[in-house]
Structures are given as structure tokens and as C-alpha cells.
C-alpha positions, 0 to 999 in steps of 0.5 A, a space after each residue: 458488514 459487506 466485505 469491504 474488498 470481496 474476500 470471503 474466507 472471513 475465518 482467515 482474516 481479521 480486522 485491521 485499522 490503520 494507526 494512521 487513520 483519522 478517527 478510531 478506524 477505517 476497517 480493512 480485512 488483513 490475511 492472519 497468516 493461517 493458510 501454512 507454514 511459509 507465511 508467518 513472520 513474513 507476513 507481519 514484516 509486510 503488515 509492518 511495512 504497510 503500516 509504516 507507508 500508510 503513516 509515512 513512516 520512512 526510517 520503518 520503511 527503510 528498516 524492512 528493505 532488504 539493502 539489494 531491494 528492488 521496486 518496479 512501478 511501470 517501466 521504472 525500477 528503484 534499487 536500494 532502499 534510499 532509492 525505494 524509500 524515495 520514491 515512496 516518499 515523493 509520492 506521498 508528499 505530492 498527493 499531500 499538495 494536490 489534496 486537501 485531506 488524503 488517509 492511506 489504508 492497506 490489506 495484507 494477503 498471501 499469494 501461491 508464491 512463496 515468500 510473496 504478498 499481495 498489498 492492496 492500497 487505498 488511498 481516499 484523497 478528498 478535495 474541498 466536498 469531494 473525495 475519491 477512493 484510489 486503489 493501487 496494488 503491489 506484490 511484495 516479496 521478503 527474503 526470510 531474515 534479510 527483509 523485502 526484496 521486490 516490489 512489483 507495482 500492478 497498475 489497476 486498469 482505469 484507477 490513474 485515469 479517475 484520479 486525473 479525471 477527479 482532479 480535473 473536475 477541481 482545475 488541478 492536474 498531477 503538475 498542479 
């Protein structure tokens, strides 16, 4: 099989399917945490994390945020976990009411920073007999024993713009 997301050391990943996922698995390559000794433990509470968003699982969430966590998206920041747990949560519901179908999926992969991972976000979001594949990245960073404390949404250049453009084609905008 093609590598779904370009990543090719493939003796340092493995496969992940979403709990979430509505048959027996829509594949993403998951980093294992081979690559040294920081990433470990830190690495699952990420993977945990992920999951938990991917089945809009909020009190998961809110268990692996530290109390002091902060969430940049843009010009915005949430601070606290109900503050972040919130923001996840408007999202999701949003994107339920303007799409028929939506399956979140997720891969998990260490950066050069310590204590510091790389989530790469697929949101396939269909519409009557059309779907589009939207990606969205983050960069989250755990305090070892105390849970993630940052989160750093990195915009995708054009990804917003093919989601306002797929809901136009369908007479929806993000204001319904």
C-alpha cells in the first residue's frame, strides 16, 4: 500500500485504525515512539488524546490537559482545559450540522522538540455523494506527569479555502 501521508521510515511506524471509524479501519501511519528515550509515555498521552477527539470523547480530553493548558488556533488562545475542551467541542458539533457524514482520523509523530508532537488531522466530511478529505495540523506539547500543556494549531495553506469552496458547490457556507 502507498504511504497514506508521505512518511517513509516505515520500521518506525505502525498502523493505527480509529476506534472511531465507521467499518474496520481507515489506516493512518502512528509514529511508535522508537526514535529515544523522551518520547515514550509522552507519545501515547497524545496518541490517547488524539483518539479521544477523533470519538468526540470530551472527559478523555479534558483528563490529558494539563489545568495551566493553552490552545492557539490563529489569533486566539484558550486557556484551561474547559476553556480548550470547548473549543474542540463547538468544532465538532458544527462540522456534524453542515455535513451529512464526518469521520475523524489522526497520526501521531515526534518533532526535534522535546516533549513536543506533531498531530496530523483528517477530517473526511461528506455531503449528499460528495466528500472532501480536510487536514489540519497541531503540535502538541506534554509536561511528563502533568499532561499537555500547548497546542499550537498550524493552518494548512488553502485546506480552509476547499472547505468553503466544497460547501459552496452544496449552497451551504460555515454560517449554514
Amino acid at each position: 500500500m502507498a504511504d497514506p501521508i508521505g512518511y517513509e521510515d516505515r520500521n518506525r511506524c505502525r498502523w493505527f485504525a480509529s476506534p472511531n471509524a465507521p467499518t474496520a479501519g481507515h489506516p493512518a501511519w502512528v509514529a511508535t515512539g522508537l526514535y529515544d528515550g523522551r518520547v515514550g509515555s509522552n507519545r501515547d498521552l497524545i496518541e490517547e488524546l488524539a483518539e479521544a477527539l477523533d470519538r468526540d470523547d470530551y472527559t478523555t480530553v479534558r483528563q490529558r490537559l494539563a489545568d495551566d493548558v493553552e490552545y492557539v488556533v490563529g489569533d486566539q488562545r484558550h486557556n484551561g482545559p474547559d476553556a480548550v475542551v470547548n473549543s474542540y467541542r463547538t468544532g465538532s458539533e458544527t462540522a456534524r450540522e453542515l455535513f451529512d457524514h464526518v469521520v475523524y482520523k489522526h497520526a501521531v509523530f515526534p518533532t526535534d522538540q522535546p516533549n513536543t508532537f506533531r498531530v496530523e488531522f483528517t477530517d473526511d466530511l461528506t455531503i449528499g455523494d460528495g466528500t472532501l478529505r480536510h487536514q489540519v495540523e497541531q503540535h502538541m506539547t506534554v509536561s511528563p506527569g502533568n499532561g499537555v500543556v500547548r497546542i499550537v494549531d498550524i493552518e494548512i495553506p488553502g485546506e480552509r479555502e476547499r472547505v468553503d469552496e466544497f460547501l459552496s458547490l452544496h449552497g451551504l457556507t460555515r454560517d449554514r
